[in-house]
N, C-alpha and C positions, 0 to 999 in steps of 0.2 A: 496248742492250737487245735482246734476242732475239724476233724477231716471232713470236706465236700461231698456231697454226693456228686458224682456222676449225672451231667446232663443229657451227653452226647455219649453214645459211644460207637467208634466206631470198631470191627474187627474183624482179623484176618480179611481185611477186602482188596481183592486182586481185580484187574480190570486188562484188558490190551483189544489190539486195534488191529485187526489185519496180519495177527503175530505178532508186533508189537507189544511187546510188557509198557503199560502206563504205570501201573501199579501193582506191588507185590506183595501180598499177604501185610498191609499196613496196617496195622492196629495205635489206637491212642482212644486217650478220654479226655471230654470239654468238661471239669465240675463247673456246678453250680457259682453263680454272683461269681465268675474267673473271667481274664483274658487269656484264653492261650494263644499262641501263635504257629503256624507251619512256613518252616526255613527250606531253603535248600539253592543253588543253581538252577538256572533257565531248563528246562524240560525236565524238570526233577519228578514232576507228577500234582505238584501243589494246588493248581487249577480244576487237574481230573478229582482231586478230595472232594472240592466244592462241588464240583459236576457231580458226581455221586451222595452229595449229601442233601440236596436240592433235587433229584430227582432226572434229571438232565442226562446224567449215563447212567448203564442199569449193571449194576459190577456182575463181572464172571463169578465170582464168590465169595462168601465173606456179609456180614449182615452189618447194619446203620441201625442203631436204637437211640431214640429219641425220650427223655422221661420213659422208660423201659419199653418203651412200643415203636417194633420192628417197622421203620418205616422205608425198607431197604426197596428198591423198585415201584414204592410209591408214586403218585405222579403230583408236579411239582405244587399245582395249585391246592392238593390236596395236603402236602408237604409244609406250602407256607400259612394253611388254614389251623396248623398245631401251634407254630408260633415260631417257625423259621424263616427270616427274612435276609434278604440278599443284595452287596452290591456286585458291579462290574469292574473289570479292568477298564474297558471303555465306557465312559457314562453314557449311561441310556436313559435321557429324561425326552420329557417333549417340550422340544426346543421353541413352539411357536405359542406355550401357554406359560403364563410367569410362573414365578415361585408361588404364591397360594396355591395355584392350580392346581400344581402337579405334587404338592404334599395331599392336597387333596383327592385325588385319584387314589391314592395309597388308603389314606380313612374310608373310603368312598368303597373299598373292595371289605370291610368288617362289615358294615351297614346290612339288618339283614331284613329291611324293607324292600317286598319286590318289586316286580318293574311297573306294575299296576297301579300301585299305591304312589309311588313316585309318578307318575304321570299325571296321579290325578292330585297329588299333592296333599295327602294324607295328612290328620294329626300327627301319624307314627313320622313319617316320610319329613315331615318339617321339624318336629321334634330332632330326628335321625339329621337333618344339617345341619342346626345348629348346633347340635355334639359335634359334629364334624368341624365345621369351621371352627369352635374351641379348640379340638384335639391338633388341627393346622397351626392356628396359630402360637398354642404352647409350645410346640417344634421347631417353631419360626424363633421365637422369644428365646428356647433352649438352645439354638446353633446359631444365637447374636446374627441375624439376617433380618431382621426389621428391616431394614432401610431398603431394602429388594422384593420385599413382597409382593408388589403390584409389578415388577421387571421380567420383561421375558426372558426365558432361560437362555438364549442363544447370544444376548446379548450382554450376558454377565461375564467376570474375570472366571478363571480356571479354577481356581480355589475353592470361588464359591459356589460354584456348580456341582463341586464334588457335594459340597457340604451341602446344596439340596437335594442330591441324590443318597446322603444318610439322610435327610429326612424322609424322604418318600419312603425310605424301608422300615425308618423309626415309624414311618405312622401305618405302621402292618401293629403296631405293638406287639411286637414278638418275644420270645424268652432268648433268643439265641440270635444273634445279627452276624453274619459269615461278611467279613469285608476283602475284598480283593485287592490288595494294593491299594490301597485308600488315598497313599502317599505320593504314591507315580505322578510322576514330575510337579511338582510343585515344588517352591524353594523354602529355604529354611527356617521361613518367618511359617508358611502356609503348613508347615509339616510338622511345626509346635502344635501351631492351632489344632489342627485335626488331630496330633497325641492326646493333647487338650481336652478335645470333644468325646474321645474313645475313652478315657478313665473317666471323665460322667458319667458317659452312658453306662458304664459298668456298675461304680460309686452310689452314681445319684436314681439312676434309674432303675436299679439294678437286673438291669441284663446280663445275660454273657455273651462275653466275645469271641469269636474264634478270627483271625486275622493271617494275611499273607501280606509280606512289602520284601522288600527290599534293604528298604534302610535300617541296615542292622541297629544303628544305633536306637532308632526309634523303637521297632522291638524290643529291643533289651532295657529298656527303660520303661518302658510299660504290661511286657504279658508276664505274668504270674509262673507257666509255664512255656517253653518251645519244644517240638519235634520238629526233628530233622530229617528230610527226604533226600535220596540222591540216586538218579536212575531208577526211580517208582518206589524204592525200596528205604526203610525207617533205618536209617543209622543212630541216632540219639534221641535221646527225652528228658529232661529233667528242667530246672529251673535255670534262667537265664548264666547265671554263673556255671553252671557245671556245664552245659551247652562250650559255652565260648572256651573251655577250655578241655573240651573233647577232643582225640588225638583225631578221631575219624574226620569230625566237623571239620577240623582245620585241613588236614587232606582233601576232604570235600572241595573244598573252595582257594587249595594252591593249584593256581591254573585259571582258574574261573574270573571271570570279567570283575564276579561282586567278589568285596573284600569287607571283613571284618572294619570299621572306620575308628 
């Protein structure tokens, strides 16, 4: 098998809050066309990763390289202009423009007609929508959401909401999509589907993923690799097998609400 390059790396990144350790000299690597995954219990630090890898918190020490360029305390807009895109724990779409729209807003942030040229409605600037509306609707078409397109977001099911909230980040066209619990609460029809959607986006589009959930099974059925956080600090790494049968990992999580399933 042919070894990955390294997409992502992160290393020794320590972070805390007030004295608070978030995070402790955590090191891993995202390779290339991979899903990997970051495990752990509730306050493990899994969130502040993303926070530090998006630009959002600025770590105590320790550097984020990206295709080898230090983009450690970068700032975020400039962060997702490399080709890192982002969801939330909580979706954050706008709720009173449909699903076109708001994939659109995402195509709409590459566009590099300025505000001039759009005003006055430029060749480049018409040109520049109609790419856009293409690049929307291939997203639409890729995450089986046809029938919603014209629907306003607030009035969609929870499912699918999420899943135009991967589009709006799929349509950053990024190399690297950082999902945050992707899975949070949806049921177990909704939690195939978005497993579903994440090994495309790897597969077919090839992206890499880097991911946090919950549901262990869904992880270990889909990322390539997992690291395991617990109190800020990396207890394991390896692939989903040697993970789940980690003495640390299992300690980790006797006591803890989530359980291996």
């Amino acid at each position: 098998m042919v070894e990955l390059n390294s997409l992502l790396k992160f290393d020794d990144v320590s972070l805390s809050f007030g004295g608070i350790t978030a995070l402790k000299n955590v090191s891993f690597n995202v390779k290339e066309n991979s899903i990997t995954s970051i495990i752990g219990p509730n306050g493990a630090g899994k969130t502040s990763v993303f926070n530090c890898i998006s630009g959002i918190y600025s770590p105590d020490s320790g550097n984020i390289f990206f295709e080898d360029k230090n983009i450690t305390n970068m700032r975020p807009n400039k962060i997702a202009e490399l080709g890192i895109a982002r969801t939330f724990q909580n979706i954050e779409l706008f709720e009173n423009l449909s699903v076109l729209e708001n994939i659109l807003t995402g195509v709409h942030r590459r566009l590099d007609y300025g505000i001039l040229s759009g005003l006055l409605y430029s060749s480049k600037a018409k040109k520049g929508e109609l790419y856009a509306r293409k690049e929307a609707e291939d997203i639409i078409d890729f995450l089986e959401i046809e029938e919603y397109r014209y629907s306003y977001v607030m009035s969609l099911p929870y499912g699918i909401q999420k899943r135009v909230e991967l589009g709006r980040a799929l349509a950053l066209a990024p190399k690297l999509i950082l999902l945050d619990e992707p899975a949070a609460g949806m049921n177990n029809e909704e939690t195939e589907d978005i497993a579903r959607f994440i090994i495309d986006i790897n597969e077919e589009l090839k992206i890499s993923v880097l991911l946090i959930d919950h549901d262990m099974n869904m992880v270990t059925d889909i990322a390539h690799e997992i690291t395991v956080l617990n109190f800020g600090e990396k207890i394991a790494d390896g692939t989903p097998n040697e993970v789940i049968e980690n003495s640390s990992v299992i300690e980790a999580y006797v006591g803890s609400s989530e359980k291996w399933h």
